[in-house]
C-alpha positions as CSV (number, residue, x, y, z in Angstrom):
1,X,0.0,0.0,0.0
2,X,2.9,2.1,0.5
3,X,3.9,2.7,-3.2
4,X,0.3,2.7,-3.6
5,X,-0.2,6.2,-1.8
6,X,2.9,7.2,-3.1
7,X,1.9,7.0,-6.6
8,X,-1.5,8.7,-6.0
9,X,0.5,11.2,-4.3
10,X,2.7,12.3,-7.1
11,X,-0.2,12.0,-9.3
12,X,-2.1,14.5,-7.4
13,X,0.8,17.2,-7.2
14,X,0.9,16.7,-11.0
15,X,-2.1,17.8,-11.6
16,X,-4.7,18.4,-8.8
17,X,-7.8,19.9,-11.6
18,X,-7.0,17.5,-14.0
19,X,-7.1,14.4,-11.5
20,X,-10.6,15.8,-10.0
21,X,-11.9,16.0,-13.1
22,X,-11.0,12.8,-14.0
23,X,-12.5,11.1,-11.5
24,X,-15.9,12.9,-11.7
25,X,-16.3,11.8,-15.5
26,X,-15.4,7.8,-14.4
27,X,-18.3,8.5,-11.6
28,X,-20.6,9.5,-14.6
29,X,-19.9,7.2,-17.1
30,X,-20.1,4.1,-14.4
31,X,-23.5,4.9,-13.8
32,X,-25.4,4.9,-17.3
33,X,-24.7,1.3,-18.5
34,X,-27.1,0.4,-15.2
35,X,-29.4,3.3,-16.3
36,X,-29.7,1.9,-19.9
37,X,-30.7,-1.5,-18.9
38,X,-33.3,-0.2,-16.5
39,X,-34.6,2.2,-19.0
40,X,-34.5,-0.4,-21.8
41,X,-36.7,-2.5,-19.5
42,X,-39.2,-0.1,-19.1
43,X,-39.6,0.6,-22.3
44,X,-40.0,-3.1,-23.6
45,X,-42.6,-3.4,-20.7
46,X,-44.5,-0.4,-21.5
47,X,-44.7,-1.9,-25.2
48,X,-45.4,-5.5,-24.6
49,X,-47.9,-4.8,-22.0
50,X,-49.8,-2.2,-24.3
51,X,-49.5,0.4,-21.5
52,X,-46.7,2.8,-24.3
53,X,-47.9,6.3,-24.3
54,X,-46.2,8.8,-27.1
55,X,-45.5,10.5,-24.1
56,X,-44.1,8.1,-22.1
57,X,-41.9,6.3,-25.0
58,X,-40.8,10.3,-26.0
59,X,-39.6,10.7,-22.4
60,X,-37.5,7.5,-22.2
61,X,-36.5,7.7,-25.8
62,X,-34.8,11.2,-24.8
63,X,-33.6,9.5,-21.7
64,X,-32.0,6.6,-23.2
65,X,-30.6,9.2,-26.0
66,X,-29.3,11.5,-23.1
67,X,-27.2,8.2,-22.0
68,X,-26.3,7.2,-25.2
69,X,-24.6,10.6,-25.8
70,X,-22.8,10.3,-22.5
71,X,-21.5,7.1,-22.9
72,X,-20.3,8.3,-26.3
73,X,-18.5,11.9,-25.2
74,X,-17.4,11.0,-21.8
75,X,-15.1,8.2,-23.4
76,X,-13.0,10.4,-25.4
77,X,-13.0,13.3,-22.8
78,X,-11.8,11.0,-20.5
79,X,-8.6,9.6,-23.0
80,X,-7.6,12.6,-23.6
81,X,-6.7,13.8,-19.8
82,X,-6.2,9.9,-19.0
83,X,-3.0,11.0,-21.6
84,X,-2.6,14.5,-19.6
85,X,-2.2,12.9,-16.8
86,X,-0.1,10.4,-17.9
87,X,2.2,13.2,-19.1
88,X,2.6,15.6,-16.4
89,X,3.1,12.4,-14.2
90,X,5.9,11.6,-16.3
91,X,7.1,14.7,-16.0
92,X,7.6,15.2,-12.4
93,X,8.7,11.5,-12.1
94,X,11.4,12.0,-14.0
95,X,12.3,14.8,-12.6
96,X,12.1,13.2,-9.2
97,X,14.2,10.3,-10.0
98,X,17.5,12.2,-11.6
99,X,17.4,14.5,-8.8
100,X,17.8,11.8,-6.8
101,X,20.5,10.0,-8.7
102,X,21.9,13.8,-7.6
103,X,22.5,12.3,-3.7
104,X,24.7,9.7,-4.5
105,X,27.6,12.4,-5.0
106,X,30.3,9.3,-5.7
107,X,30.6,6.7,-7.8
108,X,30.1,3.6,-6.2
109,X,26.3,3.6,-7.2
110,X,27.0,4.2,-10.9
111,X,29.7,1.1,-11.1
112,X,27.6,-1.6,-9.1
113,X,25.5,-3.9,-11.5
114,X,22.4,-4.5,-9.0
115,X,21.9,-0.7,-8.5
116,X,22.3,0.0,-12.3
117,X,19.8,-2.8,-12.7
118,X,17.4,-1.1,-10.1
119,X,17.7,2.1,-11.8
120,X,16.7,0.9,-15.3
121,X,13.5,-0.5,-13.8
122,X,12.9,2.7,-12.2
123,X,13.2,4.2,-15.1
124,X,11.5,2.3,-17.2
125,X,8.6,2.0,-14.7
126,X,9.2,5.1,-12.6
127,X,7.2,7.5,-15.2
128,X,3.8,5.5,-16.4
129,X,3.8,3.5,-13.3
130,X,2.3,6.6,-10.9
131,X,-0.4,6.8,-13.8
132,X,-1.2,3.3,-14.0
133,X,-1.7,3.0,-10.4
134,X,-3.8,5.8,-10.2
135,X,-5.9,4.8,-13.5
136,X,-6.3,1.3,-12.1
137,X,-7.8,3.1,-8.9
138,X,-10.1,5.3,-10.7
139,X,-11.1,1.8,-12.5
140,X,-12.0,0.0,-9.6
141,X,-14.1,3.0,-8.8
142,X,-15.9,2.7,-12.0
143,X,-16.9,-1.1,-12.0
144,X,-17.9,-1.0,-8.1
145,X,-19.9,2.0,-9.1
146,X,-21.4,-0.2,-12.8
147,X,-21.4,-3.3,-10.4
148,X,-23.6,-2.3,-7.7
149,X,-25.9,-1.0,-10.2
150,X,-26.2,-4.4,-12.4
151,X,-25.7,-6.2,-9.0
152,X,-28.8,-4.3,-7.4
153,X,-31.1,-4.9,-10.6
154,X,-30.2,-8.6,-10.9
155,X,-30.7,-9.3,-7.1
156,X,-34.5,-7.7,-7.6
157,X,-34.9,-10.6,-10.0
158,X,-33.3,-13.3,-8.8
159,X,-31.3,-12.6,-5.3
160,X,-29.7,-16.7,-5.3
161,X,-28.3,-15.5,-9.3
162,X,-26.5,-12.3,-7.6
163,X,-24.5,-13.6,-4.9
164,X,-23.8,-16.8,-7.3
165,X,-22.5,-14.3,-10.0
166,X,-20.6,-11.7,-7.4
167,X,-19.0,-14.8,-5.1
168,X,-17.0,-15.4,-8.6
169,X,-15.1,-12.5,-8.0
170,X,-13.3,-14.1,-5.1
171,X,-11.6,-17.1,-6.8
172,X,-11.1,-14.6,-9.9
173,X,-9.0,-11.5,-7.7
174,X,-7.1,-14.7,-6.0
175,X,-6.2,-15.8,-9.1
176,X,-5.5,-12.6,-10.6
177,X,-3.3,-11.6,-7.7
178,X,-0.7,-14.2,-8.0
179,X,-0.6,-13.9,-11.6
180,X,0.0,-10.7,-11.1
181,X,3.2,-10.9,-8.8
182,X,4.7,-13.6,-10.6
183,X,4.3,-11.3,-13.7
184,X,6.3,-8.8,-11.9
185,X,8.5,-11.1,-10.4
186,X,9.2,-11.8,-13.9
187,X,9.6,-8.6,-15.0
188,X,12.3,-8.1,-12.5
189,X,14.1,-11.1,-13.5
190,X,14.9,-10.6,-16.9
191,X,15.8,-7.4,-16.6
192,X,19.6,-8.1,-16.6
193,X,18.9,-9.4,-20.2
194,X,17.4,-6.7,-21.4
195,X,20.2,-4.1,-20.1
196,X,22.7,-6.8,-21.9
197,X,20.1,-6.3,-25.0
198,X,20.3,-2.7,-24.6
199,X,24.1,-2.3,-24.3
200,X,24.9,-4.6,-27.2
201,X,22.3,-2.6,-29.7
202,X,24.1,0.7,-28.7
203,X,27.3,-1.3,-29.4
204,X,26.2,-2.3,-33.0
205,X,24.9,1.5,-33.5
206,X,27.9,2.9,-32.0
207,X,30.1,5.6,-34.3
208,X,32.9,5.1,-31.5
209,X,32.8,0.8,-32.0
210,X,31.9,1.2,-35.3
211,X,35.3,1.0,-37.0
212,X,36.3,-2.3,-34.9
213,X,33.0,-3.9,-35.1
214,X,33.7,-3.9,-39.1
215,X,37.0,-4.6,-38.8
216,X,37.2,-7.3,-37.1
217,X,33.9,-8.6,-38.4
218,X,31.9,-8.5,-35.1
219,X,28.7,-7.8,-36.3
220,X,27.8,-11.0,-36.6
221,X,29.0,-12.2,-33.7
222,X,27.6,-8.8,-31.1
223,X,24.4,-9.9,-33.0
224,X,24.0,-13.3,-31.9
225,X,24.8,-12.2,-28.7
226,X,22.1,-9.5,-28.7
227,X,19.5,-12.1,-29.7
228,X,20.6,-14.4,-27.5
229,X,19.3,-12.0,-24.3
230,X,16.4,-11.5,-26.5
231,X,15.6,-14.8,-26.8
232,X,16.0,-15.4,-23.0
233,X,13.9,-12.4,-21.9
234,X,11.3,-13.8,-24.7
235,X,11.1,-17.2,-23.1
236,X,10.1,-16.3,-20.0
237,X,7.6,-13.6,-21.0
238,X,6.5,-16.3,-22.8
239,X,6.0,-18.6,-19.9
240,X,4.4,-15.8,-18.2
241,X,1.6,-15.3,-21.2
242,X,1.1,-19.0,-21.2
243,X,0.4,-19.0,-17.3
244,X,-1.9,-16.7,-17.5
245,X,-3.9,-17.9,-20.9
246,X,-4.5,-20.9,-18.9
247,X,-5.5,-19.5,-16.0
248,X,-8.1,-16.9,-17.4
249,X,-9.2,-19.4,-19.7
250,X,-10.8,-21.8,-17.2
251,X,-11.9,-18.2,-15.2
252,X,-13.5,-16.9,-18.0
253,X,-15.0,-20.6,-19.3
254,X,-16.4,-20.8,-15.9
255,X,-18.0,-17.0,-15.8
256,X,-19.9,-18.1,-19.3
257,X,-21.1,-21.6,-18.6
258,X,-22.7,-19.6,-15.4
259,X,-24.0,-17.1,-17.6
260,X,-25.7,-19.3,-19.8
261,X,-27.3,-21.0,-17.1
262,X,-28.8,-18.0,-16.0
263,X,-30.4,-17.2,-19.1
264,X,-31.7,-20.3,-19.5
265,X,-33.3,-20.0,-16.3
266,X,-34.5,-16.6,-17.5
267,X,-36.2,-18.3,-20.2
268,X,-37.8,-20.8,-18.7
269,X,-39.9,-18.2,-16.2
270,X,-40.8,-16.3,-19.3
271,X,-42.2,-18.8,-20.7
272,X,-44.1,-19.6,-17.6
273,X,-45.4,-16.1,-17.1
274,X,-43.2,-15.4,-14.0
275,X,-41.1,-13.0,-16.0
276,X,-41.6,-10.1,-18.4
277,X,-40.1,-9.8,-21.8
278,X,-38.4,-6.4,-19.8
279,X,-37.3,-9.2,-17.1
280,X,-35.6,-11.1,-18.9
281,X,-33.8,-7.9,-20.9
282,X,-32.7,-6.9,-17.5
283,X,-31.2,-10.2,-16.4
284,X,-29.2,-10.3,-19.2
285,X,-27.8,-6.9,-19.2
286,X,-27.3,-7.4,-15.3
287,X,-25.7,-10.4,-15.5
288,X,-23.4,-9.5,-18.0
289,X,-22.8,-5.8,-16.3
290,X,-22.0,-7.8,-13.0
291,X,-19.2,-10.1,-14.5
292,X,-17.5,-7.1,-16.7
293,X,-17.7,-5.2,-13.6
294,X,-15.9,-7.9,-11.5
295,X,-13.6,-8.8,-14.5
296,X,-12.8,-5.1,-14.4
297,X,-12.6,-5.0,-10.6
298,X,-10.2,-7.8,-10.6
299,X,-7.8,-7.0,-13.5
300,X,-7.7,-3.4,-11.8
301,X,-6.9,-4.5,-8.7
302,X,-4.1,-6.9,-10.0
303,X,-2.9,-3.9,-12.3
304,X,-2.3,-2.0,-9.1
305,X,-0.6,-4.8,-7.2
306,X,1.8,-5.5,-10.2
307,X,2.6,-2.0,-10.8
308,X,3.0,-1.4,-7.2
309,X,5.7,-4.3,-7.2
310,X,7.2,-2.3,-10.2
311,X,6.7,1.1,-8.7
312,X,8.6,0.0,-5.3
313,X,12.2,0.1,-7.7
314,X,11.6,4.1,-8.4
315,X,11.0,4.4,-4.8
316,X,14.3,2.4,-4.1
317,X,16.0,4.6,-6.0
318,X,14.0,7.5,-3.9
319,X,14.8,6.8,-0.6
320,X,18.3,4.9,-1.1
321,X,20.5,6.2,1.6
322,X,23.8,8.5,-0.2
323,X,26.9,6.3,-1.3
324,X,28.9,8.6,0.5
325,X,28.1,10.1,4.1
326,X,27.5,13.8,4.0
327,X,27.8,15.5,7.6
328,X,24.4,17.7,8.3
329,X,27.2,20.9,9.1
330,X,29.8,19.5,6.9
331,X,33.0,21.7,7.4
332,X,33.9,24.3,5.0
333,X,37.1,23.2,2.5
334,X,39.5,26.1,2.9
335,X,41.8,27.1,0.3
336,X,44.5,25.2,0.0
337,X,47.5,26.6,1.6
338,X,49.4,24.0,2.9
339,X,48.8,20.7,0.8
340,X,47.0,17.6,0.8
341,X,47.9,14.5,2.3
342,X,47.6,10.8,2.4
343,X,47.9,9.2,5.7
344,X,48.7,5.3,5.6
345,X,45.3,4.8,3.1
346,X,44.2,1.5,2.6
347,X,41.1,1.1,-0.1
348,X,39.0,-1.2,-1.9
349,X,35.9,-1.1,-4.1
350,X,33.6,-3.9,-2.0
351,X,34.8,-6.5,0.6
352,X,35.2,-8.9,-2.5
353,X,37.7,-7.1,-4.2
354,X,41.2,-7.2,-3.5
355,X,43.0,-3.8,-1.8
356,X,43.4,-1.2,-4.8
357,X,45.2,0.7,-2.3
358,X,47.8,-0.6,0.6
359,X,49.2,1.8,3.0
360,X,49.5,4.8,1.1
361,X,51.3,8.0,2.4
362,X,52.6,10.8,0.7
363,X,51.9,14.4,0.5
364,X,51.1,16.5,-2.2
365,X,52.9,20.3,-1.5
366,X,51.0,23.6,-1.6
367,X,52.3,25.3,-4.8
368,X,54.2,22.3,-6.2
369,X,54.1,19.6,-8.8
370,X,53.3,16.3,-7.9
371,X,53.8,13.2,-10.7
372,X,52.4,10.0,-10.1
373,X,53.1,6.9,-12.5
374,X,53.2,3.1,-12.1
375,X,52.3,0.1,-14.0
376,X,48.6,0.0,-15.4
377,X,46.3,-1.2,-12.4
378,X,49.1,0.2,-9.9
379,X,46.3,2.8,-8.2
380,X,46.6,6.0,-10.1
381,X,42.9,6.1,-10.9
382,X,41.4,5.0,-7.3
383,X,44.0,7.7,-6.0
384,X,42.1,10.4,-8.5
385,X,39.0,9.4,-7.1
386,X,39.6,9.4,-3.5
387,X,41.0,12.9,-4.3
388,X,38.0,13.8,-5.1
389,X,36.1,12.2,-2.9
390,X,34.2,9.7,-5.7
391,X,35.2,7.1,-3.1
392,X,36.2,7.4,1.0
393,X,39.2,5.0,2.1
394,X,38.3,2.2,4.4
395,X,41.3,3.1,6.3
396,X,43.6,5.9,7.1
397,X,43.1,10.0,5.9
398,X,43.0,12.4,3.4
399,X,43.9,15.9,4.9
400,X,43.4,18.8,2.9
401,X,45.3,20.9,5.1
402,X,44.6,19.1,7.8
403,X,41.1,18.9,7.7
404,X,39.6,15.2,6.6
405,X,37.9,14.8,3.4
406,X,35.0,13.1,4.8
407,X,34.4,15.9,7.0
408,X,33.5,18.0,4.1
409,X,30.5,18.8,1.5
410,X,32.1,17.0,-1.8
411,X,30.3,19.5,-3.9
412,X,32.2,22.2,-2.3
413,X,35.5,19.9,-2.3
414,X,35.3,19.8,-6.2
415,X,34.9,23.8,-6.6
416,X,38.5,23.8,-5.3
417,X,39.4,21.4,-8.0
418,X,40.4,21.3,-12.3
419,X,40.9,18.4,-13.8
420,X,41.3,16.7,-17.4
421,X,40.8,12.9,-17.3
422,X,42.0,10.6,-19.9
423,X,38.7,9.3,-20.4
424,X,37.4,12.7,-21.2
425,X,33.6,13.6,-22.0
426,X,32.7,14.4,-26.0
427,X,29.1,16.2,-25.6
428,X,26.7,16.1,-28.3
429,X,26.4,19.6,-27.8
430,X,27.6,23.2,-29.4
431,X,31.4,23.8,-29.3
432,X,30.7,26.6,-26.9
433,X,28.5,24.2,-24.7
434,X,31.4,21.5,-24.8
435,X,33.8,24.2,-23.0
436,X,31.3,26.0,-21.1
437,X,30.7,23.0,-18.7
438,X,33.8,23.0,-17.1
439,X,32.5,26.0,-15.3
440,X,28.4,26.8,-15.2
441,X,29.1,30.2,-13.9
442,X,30.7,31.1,-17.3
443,X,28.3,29.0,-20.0
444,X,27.0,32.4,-21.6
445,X,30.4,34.4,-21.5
446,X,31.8,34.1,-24.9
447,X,34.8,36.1,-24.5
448,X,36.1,33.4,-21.1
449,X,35.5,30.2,-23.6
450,X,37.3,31.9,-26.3
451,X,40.3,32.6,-24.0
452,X,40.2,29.3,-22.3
453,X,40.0,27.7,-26.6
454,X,43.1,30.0,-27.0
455,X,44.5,28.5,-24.3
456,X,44.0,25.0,-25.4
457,X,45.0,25.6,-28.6
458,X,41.2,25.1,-30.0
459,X,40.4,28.7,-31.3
460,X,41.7,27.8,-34.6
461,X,39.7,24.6,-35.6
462,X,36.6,26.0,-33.3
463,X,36.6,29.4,-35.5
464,X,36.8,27.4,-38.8
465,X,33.8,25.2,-37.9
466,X,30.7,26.1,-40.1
467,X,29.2,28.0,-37.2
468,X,32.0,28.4,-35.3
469,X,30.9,27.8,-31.7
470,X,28.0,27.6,-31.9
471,X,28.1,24.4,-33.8
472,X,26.6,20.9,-32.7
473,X,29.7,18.8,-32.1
474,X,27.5,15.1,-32.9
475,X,26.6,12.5,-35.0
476,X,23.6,11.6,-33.8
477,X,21.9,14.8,-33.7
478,X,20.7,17.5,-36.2
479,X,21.5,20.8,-36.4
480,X,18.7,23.0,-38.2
481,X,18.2,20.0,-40.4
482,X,22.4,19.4,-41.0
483,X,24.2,16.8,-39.7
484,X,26.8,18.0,-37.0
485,X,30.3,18.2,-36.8
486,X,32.7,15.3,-35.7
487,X,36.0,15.9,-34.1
488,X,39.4,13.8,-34.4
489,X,40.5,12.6,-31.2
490,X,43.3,15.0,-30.2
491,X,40.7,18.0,-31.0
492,X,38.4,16.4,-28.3
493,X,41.3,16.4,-25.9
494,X,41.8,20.1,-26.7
495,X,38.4,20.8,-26.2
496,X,38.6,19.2,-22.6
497,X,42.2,20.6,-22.2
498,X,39.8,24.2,-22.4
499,X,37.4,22.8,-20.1
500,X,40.1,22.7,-17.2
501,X,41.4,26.0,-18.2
502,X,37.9,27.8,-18.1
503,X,37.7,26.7,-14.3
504,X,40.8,28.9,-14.1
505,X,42.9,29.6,-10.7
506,X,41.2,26.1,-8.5
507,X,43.4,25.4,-5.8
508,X,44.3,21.9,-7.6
509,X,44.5,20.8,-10.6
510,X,44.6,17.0,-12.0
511,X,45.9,16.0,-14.9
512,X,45.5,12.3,-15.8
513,X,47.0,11.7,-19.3
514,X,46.4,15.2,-20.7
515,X,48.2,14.8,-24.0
516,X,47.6,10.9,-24.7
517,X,45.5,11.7,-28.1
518,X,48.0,14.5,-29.3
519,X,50.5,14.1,-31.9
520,X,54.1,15.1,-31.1
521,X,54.4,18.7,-31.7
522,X,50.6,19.3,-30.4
523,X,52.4,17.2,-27.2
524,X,54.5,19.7,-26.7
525,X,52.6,22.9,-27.3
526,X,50.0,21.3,-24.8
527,X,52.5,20.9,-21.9
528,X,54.3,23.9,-22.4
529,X,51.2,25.8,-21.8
530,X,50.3,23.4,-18.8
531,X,53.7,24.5,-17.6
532,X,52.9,28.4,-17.7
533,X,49.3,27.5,-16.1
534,X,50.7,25.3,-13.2
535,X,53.6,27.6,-12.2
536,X,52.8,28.4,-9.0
537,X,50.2,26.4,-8.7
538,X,49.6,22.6,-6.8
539,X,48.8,20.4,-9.0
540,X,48.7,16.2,-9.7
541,X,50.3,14.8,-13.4
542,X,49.2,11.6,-14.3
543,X,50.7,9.8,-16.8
544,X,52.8,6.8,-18.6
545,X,55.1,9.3,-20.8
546,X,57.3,9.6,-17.8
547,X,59.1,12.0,-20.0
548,X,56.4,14.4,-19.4
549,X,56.7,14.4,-15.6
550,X,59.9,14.8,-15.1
551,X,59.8,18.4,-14.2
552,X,58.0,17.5,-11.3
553,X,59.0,18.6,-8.0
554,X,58.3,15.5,-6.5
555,X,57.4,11.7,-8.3
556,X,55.5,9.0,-6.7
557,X,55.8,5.7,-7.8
558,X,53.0,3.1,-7.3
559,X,52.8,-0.6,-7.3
560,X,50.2,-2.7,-6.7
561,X,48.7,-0.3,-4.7
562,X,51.5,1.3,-2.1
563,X,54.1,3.7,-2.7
564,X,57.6,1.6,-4.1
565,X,59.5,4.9,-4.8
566,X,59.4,8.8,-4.1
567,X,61.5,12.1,-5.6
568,X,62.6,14.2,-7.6
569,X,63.3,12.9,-11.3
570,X,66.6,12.5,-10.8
571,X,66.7,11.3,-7.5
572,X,64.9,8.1,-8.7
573,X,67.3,7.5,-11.4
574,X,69.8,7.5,-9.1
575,X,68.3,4.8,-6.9
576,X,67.7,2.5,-9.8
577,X,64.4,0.9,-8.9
578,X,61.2,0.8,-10.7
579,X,61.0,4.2,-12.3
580,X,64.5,4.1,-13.7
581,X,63.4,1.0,-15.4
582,X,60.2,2.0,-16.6
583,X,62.0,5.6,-18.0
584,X,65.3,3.4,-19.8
585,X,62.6,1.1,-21.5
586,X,60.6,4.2,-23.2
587,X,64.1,6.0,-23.9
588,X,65.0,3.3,-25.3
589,X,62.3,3.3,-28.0
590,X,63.4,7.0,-29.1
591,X,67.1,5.8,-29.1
592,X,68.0,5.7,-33.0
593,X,70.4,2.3,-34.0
């Protein structure tokens, strides 16, 4: 009952008029199928008794024409705000559920399967579910309102044929009930194979996977694979629909067979004078009225229970808890002055996984450059994201002078903080949007993205584009009817490069592979005006061209997750471990003969 309230809740706030209105029209059309069959009744009685009166027949004519209208108009009036409401639900569920999403300020919710499952059920449920519910109330409504009407008029005729006809409902809404939840239970089930579908139809649709999927021939292949979750989902939908043929089958078989013995019944006191040719009109519009009414009743009532089992996902998502504890007074994150440091930091993404992080320790200085390198799956990344507080350690500290990152708002946190990530973001958006994210506050100042392009070395290819930047940087989507612009890789990096430089003076910068997609000279142009940015400034290089952070003040080498080697370039040379090895190998490769 809980999601239940819940979803006539937000189907009230979305529209209070609308949903009133609603409801009085399913009032009004419930009650003129009972009023045709009585008037239809006294009409045939009037004329088989003799008794018919121009008067009289003109008065129930305009009766019965005054219903007939009604049960014509009020049908499409009430489709067309059935849809309304539908909509606005949609609306504010939506809305409801991404600002949500906007609690879990880390990461951890966005790379754990069962949650990602969760949310594509609320998702896909979350917006017509509300309306569904609230529909399937307004149902119920109308077939107790048509049943009691049929139910009254048959129970005048023949009471034992009313509480045979009505006690059907009870085996019908039992029946209905479980099909319901194992429906839903269903629906929950395959939906693992359907996010599998999903992802391997983006995959096959792809511009980015395009270029391997032909040439390695993996069409085919991604294909089968996609079919494959089809087919699974399939079967047991399948199942499902057979379950419930069955089951409504013998339900509905049982509901006729007691239909016809009532009519035959019917008959038979016709024939014997007990019953009037209106009688026997009546009964059959009654007896029919009642079982559509409890049909109705019942499917309405298991609609609401399955979508209520649905619904409960979306309110999962609702009321999770934050990934990442958030202090009512969090303390304020002051500007950096002193440095950052890791205190003996020991990390791992769930109990299962092994330690991405053992023991860590070192400090990053106010003002200085910090380098970081190590093997691939050494901890570079997992220490970007505890910087940023994606993630909190499981054990030790993160002082940002002296005060512990989890004693802070990470929103504020990450004001203090520029960054450019290897895997950088491409919007499908306008060139000018594309740089204007890095900082909201500057989005409509032209002249601060055109100096942070300059600074990137984008202006050029920006101010060439057809509109310059204001055009749509995409493949999927139109501009004004024209396809948009695509980008090479190492203009993307530029334009993320700008991103980082629009955020201006933050008190840190990260830079994790800024120059990975660049070509040579574009390497160098890149770091050199890194170089004039950072001076002065404390920032964190990432990356596996050790050549690049060499000017670093201080270098900190990871393996498998703790700290094998610290200092300066040279220093680490000098000591011959890890670093010097990884540094001779690349030389090595430049080294001509």
């Amino acid at each position: 009952m809980k999601a239940v309230w819940a979803a006539v809740r937000l189907a009230w706030q979305a529209g209070r008029a609308r949903l009133a209105a609603y409801g009085a029209l399913i009032a009004a059309g419930a009650v003129v199928p009972p009023a045709i069959a009585w008037l239809t009744k006294a009409v045939l009685d009037l004329v088989a008794h003799g008794t018919a009166t121009p008067a009289s027949i003109a008065w129930l004519g305009a009766a019965l024409a005054a219903c007939g209208t009604t049960a014509a108009v009020v049908p499409q009036i009430t489709l067309y705000l059935r849809e309304e409401i539908g909509r606005r639900i949609g609306v504010v569920a939506q809305d409801r559920l991404f600002l949500a999403t906007e609690r879990f300020v880390g990461l951890a919710r966005f790379e754990d399967p069962a949650f990602l499952d969760r949310l594509r059920l609320a998702l896909q449920y979350g917006g017509g579910t509300p309306g569904m519910v609230v529909m399937a109330a307004f149902g119920i409504v109308r077939s107790l309102l048509a049943g009691v009407g049929f139910l009254g008029a048959l129970a005048l005729i023949s009471p034992w044929m009313a509480v045979l006809v009505a006690a059907t409902a009870v085996p019908g809404l039992a029946a209905e009930v479980w099909l319901s939840r194992r429906r839903a239970a269903m629906l929950i089930g395959i939906g693992p194979n359907e996010r599998r579908e999903f992802f391997f139809q983006d995959l096959l649709l792809s511009a980015q996977a395009a270029k391997e999927i032909r040439l390695f021939g993996l069409a085919g292949h991604l294909r089968g694979l996609m079919r494959e979750q089809r087919t699974a989902a399939d079967a047991e939908r399948r199942r499902s629909d057979r379950r419930e043929t069955a089951v409504q089958s013998v339900m509905g078989g049982a509901s006729a067979l007691l239909a016809g013995a009532g009519l035959v019944w019917a008959l038979l006191e016709t024939l014997g004078g007990g019953r009037t040719v209106g009688d026997v009109s009546l009964f059959v519009a009654a007896v029919a009225g009642v079982q559509a009414s409890i049909t109705g009743l019942v499917g309405e009532i298991a609609t609401i229970h399955q979508q209520a089992l649905l619904f409960g996902h979306y309110l999962s998502v609702l009321t999770a808890p934050p990934d990442l504890p958030v202090r009512p007074e969090p303390g304020s994150v002051p500007g950096l002055r002193r440095g950052i440091e890791f205190r003996d930091v020991w990390f791992r993404y769930s109990a299962e996984h092994e330690w991405a992080l053992r023991g860590v320790s070192f400090t990053i200085p106010y003002g200085h450059s910090v380098g970081l390198v190590g093997r691939n799956g050494a901890g570079k990344s997992t220490v970007v994201k505890l910087l940023c507080r994606m993630y909190d350690p499981e054990r030790g500290a993160i002082l940002w002078d002296g005060v512990d990152l989890r004693d802070v708002d990470p929103a504020r946190l990450r004001r203090r903080i520029g960054s450019v990530f290897q895997d950088y973001m491409t919007y499908d958006m306008s060139a000018a949007d594309n740089i204007g994210l890095g900082d909201l506050d500057a989005m409509g100042d032209r002249e601060r993205i055109t100096a942070a392009a300059v600074r990137a070395g984008a202006d050029g290819f920006v101010g060439a584009l057809p509109r310059g930047y204001d055009t749509l940087l995409s493949r999927i989507f139109l501009d004004g009817g024209e396809a948009g612009v695509h980008l090479s890789g190492g203009q993307w990096q530029r334009l993320a490069l700008a991103r980082a430089y629009l955020r201006g003076g933050r008190d840190l910068l990260i830079l994790d592979e800024p120059s990975s997609g660049l070509d040579a000279e574009a390497e160098h142009e890149i770091h050199s005006g890194l170089r004039r940015h950072r001076a002065g400034r404390t920032n964190l290089l990432i990356s596996h061209r050790l050549g690049s952070i060499r000017e670093a003040d201080l270098i900190v080498v990871l393996d498998e997750g703790r700290v094998a080697e610290h200092g300066s370039h040279g220093d680490l040379l000098r000591l011959g471990g890890l670093y010097a090895n990884l540094f001779a190998i690349q030389a090595e490769g430049y080294q001509v003969g």
